[in-house]
C-alpha positions in Angstrom: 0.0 0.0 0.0 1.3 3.5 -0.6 1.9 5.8 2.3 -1.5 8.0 1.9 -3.3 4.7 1.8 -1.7 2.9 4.3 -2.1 6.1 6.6 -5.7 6.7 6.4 -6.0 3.1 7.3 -4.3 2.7 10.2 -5.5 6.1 11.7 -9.2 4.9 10.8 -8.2 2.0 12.9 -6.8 4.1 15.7 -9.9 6.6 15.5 -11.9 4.1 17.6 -9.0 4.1 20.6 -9.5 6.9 23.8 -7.3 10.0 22.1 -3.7 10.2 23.7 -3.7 6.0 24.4 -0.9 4.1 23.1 -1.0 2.4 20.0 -0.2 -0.9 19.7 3.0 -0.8 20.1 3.1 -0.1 23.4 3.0 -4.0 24.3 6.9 -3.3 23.8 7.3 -6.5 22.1 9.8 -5.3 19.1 7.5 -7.5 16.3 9.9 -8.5 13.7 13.2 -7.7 15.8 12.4 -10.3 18.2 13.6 -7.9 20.9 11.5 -6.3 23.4 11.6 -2.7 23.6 11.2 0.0 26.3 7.4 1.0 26.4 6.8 4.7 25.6 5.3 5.2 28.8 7.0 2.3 30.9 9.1 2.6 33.9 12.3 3.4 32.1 10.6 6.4 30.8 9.3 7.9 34.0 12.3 6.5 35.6 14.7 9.1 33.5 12.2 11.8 33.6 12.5 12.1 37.1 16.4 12.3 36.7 15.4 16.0 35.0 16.1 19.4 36.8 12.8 21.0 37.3 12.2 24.3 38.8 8.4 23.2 39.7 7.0 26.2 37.9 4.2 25.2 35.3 3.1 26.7 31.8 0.1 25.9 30.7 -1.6 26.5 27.1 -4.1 25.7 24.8 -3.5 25.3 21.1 -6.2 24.6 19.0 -5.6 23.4 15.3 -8.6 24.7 12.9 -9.3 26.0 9.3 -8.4 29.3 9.4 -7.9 32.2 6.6 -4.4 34.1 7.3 -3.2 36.9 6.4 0.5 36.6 4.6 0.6 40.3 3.7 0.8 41.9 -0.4 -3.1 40.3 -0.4 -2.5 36.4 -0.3 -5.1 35.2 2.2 -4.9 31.7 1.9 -6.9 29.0 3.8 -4.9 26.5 5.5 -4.9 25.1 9.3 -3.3 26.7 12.1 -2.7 27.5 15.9 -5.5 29.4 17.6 -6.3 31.0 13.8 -2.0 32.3 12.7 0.5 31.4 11.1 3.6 31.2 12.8 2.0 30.4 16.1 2.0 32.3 18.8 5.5 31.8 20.6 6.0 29.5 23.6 8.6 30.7 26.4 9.7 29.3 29.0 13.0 28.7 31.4 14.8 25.6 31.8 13.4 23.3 34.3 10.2 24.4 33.5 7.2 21.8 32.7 4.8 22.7 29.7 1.3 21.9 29.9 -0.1 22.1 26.1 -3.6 21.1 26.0 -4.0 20.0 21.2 -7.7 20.4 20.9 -8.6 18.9 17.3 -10.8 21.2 15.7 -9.4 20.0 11.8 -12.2 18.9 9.3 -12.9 16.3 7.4 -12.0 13.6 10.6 -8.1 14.7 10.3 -6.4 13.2 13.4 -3.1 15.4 14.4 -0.6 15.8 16.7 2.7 17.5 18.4 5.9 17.1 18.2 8.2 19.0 20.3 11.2 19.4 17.7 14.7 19.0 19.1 13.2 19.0 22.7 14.8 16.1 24.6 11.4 15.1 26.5 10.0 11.8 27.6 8.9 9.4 25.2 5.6 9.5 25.4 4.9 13.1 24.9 6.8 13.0 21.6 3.8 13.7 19.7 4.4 10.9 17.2 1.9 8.4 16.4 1.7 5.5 16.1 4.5 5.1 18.1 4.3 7.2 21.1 0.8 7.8 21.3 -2.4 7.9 19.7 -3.2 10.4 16.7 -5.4 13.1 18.5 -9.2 12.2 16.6 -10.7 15.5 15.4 -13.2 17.0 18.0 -10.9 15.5 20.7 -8.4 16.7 23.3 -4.6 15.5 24.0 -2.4 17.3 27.0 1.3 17.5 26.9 3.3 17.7 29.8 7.2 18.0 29.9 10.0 19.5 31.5 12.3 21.0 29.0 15.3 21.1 31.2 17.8 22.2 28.1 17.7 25.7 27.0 17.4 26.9 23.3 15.9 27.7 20.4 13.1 24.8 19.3 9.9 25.0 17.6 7.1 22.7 17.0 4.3 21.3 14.6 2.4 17.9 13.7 3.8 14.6 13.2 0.8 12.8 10.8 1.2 12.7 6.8 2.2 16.4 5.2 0.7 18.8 7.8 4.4 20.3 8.3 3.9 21.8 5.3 0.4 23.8 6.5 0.1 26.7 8.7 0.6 24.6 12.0 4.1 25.3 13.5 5.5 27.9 16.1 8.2 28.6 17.9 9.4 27.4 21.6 12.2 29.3 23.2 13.9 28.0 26.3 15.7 30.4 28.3 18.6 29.9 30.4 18.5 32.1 33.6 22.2 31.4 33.6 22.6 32.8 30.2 26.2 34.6 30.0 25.8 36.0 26.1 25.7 39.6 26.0 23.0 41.3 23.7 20.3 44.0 23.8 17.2 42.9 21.7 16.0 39.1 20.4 14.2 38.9 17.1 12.8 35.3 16.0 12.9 34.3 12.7 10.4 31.4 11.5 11.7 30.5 7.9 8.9 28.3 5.6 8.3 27.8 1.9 4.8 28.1 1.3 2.0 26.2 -0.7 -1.2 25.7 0.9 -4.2 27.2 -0.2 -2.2 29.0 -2.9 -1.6 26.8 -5.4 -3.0 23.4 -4.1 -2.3 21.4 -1.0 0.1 19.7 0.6 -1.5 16.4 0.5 -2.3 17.5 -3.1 1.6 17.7 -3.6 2.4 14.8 -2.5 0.3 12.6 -4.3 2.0 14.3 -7.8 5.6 13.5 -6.4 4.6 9.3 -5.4 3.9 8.8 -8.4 7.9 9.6 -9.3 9.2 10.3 -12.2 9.8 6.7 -13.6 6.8 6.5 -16.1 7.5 9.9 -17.4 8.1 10.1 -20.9 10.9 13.4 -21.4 11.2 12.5 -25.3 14.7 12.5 -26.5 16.2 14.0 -23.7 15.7 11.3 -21.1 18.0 8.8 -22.7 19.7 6.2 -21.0 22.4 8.3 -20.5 20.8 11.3 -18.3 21.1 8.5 -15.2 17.6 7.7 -15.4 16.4 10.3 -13.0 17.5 9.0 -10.2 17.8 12.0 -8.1 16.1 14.4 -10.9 19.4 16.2 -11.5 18.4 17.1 -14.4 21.2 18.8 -16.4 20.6 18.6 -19.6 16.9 20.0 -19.3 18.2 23.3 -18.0 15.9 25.7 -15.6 13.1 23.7 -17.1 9.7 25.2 -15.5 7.1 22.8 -15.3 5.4 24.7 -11.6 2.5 25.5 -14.1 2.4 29.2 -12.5 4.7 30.8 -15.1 3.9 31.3 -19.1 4.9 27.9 -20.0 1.9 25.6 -21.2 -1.0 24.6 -19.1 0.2 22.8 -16.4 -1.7 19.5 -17.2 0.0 16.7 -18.4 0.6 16.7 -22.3 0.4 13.3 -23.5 3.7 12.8 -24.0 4.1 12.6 -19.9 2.2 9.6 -19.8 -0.9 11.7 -18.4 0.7 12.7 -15.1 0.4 16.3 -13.7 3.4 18.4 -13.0 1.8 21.3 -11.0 3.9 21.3 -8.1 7.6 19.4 -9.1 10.2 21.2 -9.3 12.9 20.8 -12.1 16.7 22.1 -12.6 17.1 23.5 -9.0 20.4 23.3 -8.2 22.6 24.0 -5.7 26.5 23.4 -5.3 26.0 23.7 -1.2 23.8 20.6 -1.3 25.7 18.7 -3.7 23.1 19.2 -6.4 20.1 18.8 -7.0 18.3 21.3 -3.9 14.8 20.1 -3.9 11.5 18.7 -5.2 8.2 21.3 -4.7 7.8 24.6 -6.5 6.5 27.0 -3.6 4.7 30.0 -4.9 5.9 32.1 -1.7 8.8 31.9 0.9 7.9 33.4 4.3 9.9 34.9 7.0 8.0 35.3 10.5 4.2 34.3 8.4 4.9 37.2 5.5 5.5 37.0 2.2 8.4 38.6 0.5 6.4 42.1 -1.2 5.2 42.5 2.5 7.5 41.9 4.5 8.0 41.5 8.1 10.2 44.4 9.6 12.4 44.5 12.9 12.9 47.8 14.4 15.4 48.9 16.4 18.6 51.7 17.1 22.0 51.3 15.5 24.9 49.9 17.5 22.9 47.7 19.4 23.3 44.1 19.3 20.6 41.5 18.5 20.3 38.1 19.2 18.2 36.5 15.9 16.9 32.9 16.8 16.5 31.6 13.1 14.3 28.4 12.8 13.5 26.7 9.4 10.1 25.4 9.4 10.2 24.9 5.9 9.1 21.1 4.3 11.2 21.3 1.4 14.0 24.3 0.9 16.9 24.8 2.1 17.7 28.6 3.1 20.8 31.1 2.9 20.6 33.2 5.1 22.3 36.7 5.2 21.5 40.1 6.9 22.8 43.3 4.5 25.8 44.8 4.9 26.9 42.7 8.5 28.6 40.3 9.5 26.7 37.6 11.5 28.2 35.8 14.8 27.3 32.2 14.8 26.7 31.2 18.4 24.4 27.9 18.4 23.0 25.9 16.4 19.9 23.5 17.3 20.0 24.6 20.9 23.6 24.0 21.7 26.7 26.8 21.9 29.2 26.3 19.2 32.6 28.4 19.6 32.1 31.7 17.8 32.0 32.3 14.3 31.4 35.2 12.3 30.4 34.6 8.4 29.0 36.3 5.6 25.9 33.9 5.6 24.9 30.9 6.7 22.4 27.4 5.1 19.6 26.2 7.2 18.3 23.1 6.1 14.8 22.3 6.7 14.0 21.9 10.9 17.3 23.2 11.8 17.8 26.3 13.9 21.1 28.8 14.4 21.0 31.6 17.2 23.1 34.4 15.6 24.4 38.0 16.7 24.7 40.7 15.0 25.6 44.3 15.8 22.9 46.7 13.6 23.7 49.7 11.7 21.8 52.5 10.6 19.7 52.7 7.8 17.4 49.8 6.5 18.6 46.7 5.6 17.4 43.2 4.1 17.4 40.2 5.6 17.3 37.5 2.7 16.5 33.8 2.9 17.5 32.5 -0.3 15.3 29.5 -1.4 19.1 27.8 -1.9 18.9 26.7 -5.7 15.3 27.5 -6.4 16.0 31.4 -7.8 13.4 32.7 -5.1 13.5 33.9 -1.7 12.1 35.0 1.7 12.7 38.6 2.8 12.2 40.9 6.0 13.9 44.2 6.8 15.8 45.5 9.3 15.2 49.7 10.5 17.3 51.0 12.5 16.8 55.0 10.7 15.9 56.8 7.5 16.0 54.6 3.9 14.3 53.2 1.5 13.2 49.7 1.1 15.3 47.4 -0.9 13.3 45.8 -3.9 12.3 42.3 -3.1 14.7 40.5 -5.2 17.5 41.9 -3.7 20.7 39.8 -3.1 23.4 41.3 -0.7 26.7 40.6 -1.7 27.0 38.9 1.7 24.9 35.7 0.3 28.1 35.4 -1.5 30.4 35.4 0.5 31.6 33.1 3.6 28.9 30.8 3.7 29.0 28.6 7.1 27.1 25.2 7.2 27.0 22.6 10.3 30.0 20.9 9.1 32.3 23.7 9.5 31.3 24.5 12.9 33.2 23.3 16.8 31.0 22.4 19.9 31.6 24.7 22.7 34.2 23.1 25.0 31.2 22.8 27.7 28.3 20.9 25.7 31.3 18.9 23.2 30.8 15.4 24.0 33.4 13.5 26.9 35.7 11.2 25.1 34.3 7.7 25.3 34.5 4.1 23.8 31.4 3.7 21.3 29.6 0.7 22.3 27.7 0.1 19.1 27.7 1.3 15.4 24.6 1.6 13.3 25.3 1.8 9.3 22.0 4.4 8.1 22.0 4.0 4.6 19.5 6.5 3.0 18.1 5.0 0.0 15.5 6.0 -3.0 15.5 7.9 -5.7 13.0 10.3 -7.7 12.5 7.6 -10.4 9.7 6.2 -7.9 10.1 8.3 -5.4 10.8 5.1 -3.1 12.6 7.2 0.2 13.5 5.0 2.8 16.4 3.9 5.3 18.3 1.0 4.9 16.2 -0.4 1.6 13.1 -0.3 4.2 10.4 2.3 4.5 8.7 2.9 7.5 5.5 1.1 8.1 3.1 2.3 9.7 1.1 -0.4 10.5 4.2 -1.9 12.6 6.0 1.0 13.9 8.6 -1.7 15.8 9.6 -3.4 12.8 13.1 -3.4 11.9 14.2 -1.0 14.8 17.2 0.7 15.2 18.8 -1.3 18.8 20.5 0.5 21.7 20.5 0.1 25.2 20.3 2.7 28.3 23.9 3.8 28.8 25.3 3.5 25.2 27.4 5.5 23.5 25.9 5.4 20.2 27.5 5.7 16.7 25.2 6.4 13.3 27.2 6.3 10.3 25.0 8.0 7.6 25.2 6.8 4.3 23.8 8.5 1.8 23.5 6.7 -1.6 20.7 8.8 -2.9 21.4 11.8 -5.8 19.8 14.2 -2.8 20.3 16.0 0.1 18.8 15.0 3.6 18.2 16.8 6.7 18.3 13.8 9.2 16.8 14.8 12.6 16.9 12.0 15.5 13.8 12.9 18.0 14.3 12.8 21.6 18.5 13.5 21.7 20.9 15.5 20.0 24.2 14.4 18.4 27.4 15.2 18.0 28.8 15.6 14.0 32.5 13.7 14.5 34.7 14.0 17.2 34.4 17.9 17.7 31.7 19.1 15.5 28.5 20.7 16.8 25.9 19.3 18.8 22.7 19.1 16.5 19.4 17.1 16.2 18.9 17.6 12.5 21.9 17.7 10.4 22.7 17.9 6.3 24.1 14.7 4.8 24.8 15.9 1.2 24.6 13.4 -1.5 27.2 10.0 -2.2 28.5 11.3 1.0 28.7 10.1 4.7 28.2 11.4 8.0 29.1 10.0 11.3 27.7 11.6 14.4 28.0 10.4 17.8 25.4 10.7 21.1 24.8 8.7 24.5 21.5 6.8 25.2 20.0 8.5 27.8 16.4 9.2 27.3 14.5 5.8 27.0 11.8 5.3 24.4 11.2 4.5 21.1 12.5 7.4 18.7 11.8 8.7 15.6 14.6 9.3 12.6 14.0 10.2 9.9 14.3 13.0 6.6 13.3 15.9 7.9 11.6 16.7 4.5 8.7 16.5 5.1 7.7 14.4 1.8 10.8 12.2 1.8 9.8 10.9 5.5 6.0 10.7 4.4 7.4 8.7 1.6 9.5 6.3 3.7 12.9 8.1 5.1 12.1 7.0 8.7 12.9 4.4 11.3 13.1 3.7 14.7 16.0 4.0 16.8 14.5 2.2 19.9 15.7 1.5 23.6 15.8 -2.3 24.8 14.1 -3.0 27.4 
């Protein structure tokens, strides 16, 4: 069964199961890794969650997921589904130690079940938001709470874990503040990053169901001979900047019969990008947001010049890649995914999809752009920066700063306090990231992620573990790979992350100790390359 199929069935199944329950794989039995594994919400969970430093102060919220017409600014009023009726949601604070209280009600049509995932948040298991694994998908009209300390400070955000929903209005950013915090600025500005699609041109659900059908039973004519690699990772060279979005003044953007009768609305052809190795993604967007506004109308940060700013940048995007750069400053890199790196100051900086970078800058005066660059899709985000008098920059403007030192993840040390202690790894796990766009098969290790068996072919550790994943990449993309529940370090000395870039025929090896019981997601954090497949379970013994 494909994944929209063998979705709706299984959360048909679970609709008739008390909302917030476990599903079935809370017996812990590991089916087909004849292993038991560490319930979700077994001893070993609570038994670690009461090893976490709380300050016993309590923030409590609703958030209600609905339809809800937003306003993205320059007139595009879309309909999509989002927090309490906006788009970013509202932002969550709190200080490290302290325990969230999220009451999810379900207010979605048509019988959509949803959820919550805390991203990069190193909570308990069972409030992980991800069904079927950790919990029942929230049935619409129904109520789930979430309650977690979030004993690590940084910059996190969150959204749903079911199908495509990432890529709808439902996301918004959680800051954790440290009380203890010794970086020295005047101002914070958050910065939610997301391509945009819903409502606009079609749906996400809509999108996804043109990409499954992969580009395998396409017929390109003479340029799709044997030698243009069959597809495999649609880098496709020798068809140029080809537009097939359907929102330019190409042909209608129904099939011709010469493509075998299938609809290229929403695919994406010739974006490239040298950064990510190649090709840079799959989904035309029709806008690119910064902080819910679109790039005619953008969002705008005021403040006085010579102070210094603290920008939390978050990519909530579900399929682009941003590069990032503020003009005419320099930018001071000082985390990345929650965690301190050792300084660095850069021109501009990539932010795959679910990764986050808290950055300084000092502002000057005047008005300045800041400029997400779709990275190889010729399109961008943009918000401004006023600190006096000027006029504002036209919206395709490109500082000269988005081409000059670049930083990605790789590139960047762990602060000496957060870098990992020197230890012997005690097991090595070979994540070989398979597929291609020929049928657009995503997966890990061969395997996609079933749904109807969420402990099938886990990924084994034990409590206590100092774990090694050796990414593999064999696939003509890039992936963002973000493990739920922990964060990892890239190599010996490389930054502590949850999400990180493995770049195409290349490998990654990261590094992090088992100490937060459960069953854990990993996975693509494209949103349509883990609905696809990209996905497994890295999951505790019990």
């Amino acid at each position: 069964m494909n994944s929209i199929n063998r979705r709706s069935v299984l959360l048909a199944g679970l609709g008739v199961a008390g909302a917030g329950a476990l599903a079935a794989c809370s017996n812990g039995s590991g089916s087909g890794s004849g292993n038991a594994l560490v319930n979700p919400s077994g001893s070993a969970v609570a038994a670690a969650d009461k090893k976490r430093t709380s300050t016993g102060r309590q923030q409590k919220l609703t958030l209600t997921a609905a339809p809800a017409m937003i306003d993205l600014g320059g007139g595009v009023m879309p309909k999509t589904w989002a927090f309490d009726g906006r788009t970013p949601g509202k932002e969550v604070r709190l200080s490290v130690g302290d325990a969230l209280v999220a009451e999810l009600s379900n207010q979605l049509p048509n019988k959509t079940t949803t959820s919550i995932h805390w991203h990069g948040i190193a909570l308990r298991n069972d409030m992980d938001g991800v069904p079927p694994a950790t919990q029942t998908a929230v049935r619409a009209g129904s109520t789930f709470t979430y309650r977690f300390i979030a004993d690590a400070p940084g910059t996190y955000f969150f959204h749903p874990h079911i199908g495509v929903q990432l890529d709808r209005g439902l996301y918004a950013p959680l800051i954790v503040e440290d009380p203890k915090e010794t970086l020295d600025y005047d101002d914070e500005w958050v910065v939610l990053l997301d391509d945009w699609v819903d409502g606009v041109t079609g749906t996400p659900d809509e999108v996804f169901a043109e990409l499954k059908h992969g580009m395998g039973g396409m017929d390109m004519g003479a340029s799709s001979s044997p030698s243009s690699g069959g597809m495999d990772g649609h880098d496709m060279g020798d068809m140029g900047g080809m537009d097939m979005s359907g929102d330019s003044a190409s042909p209608s953007p129904t099939a011709s019969p010469s493509s075998g009768g299938m609809s290229m609305k929403f695919m994406l052809m010739g974006a490239q990008s040298d950064l990510l190795g190649g090709d840079a993604g799959d989904v035309k967007y029709p806008h690119h947001l910064i902080n819910g506004r679109v790039a005619t109308d953008p969002d705008i940060y005021t403040g006085k010049p010579g102070k210094k700013v603290r920008l939390r940048i978050i990519n909530a995007g579900s399929d682009t890649a941003y590069r990032v750069a503020l003009g005419d400053h320099k930018l001071t890199i000082t985390h990345t995914d929650g965690f301190p790196v050792q300084h660095q100051e850069v021109d501009a900086l990539l932010v795959g999809m679910g990764e986050r970078y808290d950055i300084l800058v000092t502002l000057g005066d005047g008005v300045f752009p800041l400029v997400a660059l779709a990275e190889g899709k010729n399109a961008n985000g943009l918000a401004l920066v006023r600190t006096g008098s000027g006029s504002k920059p036209s919206v395709t403007v490109r500082p000269k700063e988005l081409d000059g030192m670049i930083m990605t993840a790789s590139q960047l040390q762990a602060a000496d306090d957060v870098r990992l202690k020197s230890a012997k790894t005690d097991v090595t796990h070979q994540i070989k990231l398979t597929g291609s766009m020929t049928k657009y098969n995503w997966a890990i290790n061969g395997r996609p992620f079933d749904m109807n068996d969420p402990e099938a072919n886990p990924i084994l550790i034990e409590e206590g573990q100092r774990v090694r994943l050796d990414f593999v990449n064999g696939t003509d993309m890039w992936h963002p790979m973000h493990l739920h529940g922990h964060t990892y370090q890239l190599g010996g000395s490389g930054p502590r992350k949850d999400t990180a870039i493995v770049l195409p025929k290349k490998e990654l090896s990261v590094f992090f100790d088992a100490d937060n019981p459960g069953q854990w997601m990993l996975h693509c954090h494209n949103a349509y390359h883990g609905e696809a497949g990209m996905m497994a379970s890295v999951a505790y013994q019990a």
